[in-house]
N, C-alpha and C positions, 0 to 999 in steps of 0.2 A: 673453432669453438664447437663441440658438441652439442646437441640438442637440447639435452636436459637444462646446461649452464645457461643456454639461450635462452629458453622458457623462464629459468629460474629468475635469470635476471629481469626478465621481462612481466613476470608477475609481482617482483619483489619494486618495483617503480612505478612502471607506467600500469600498470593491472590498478594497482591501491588508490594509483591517483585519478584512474578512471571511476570506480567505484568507492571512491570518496564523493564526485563527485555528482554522480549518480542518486548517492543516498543524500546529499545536500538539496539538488535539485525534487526529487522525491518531499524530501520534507518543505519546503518551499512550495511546492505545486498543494500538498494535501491544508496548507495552514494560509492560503492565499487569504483575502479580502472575502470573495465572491464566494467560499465552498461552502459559507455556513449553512446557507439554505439546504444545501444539496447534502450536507453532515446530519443535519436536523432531519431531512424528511426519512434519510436511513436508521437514523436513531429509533423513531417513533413507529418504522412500516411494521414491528408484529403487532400495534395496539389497531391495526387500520379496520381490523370485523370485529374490535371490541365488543360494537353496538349490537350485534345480531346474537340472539338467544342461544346458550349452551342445552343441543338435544340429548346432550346426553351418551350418544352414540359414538363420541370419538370423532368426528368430523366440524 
């Protein structure tokens, strides 16, 4: 068997069922129980210098 067919095959199966598997897990790990905290404080972190006075200056 040539290289390419080997590859091919090997992407066309075990490659997809690796990376099915991957993005399964992936989405699993980001939508757990425990993430919301940590989803919410990245939501909110551009409002975190709200409270401090616009100078005006661009900073």
């Amino acid at each position: 068997m040539e290289t390419y067919s080997l590859l091919r095959t090997f992407a066309d199966s075990w490659m997809l069922l690796a990376l099915t598997v991957i993005f399964v897990g992936v989405c699993l790990w980001a939508y757990r129980p425990g993430s919301r905290e940590i989803h919410d404080d990245a939501a909110n972190a551009i409002f975190r210098d709200d409270d401090r006075p616009d100078t005006g200056d661009g900073k």
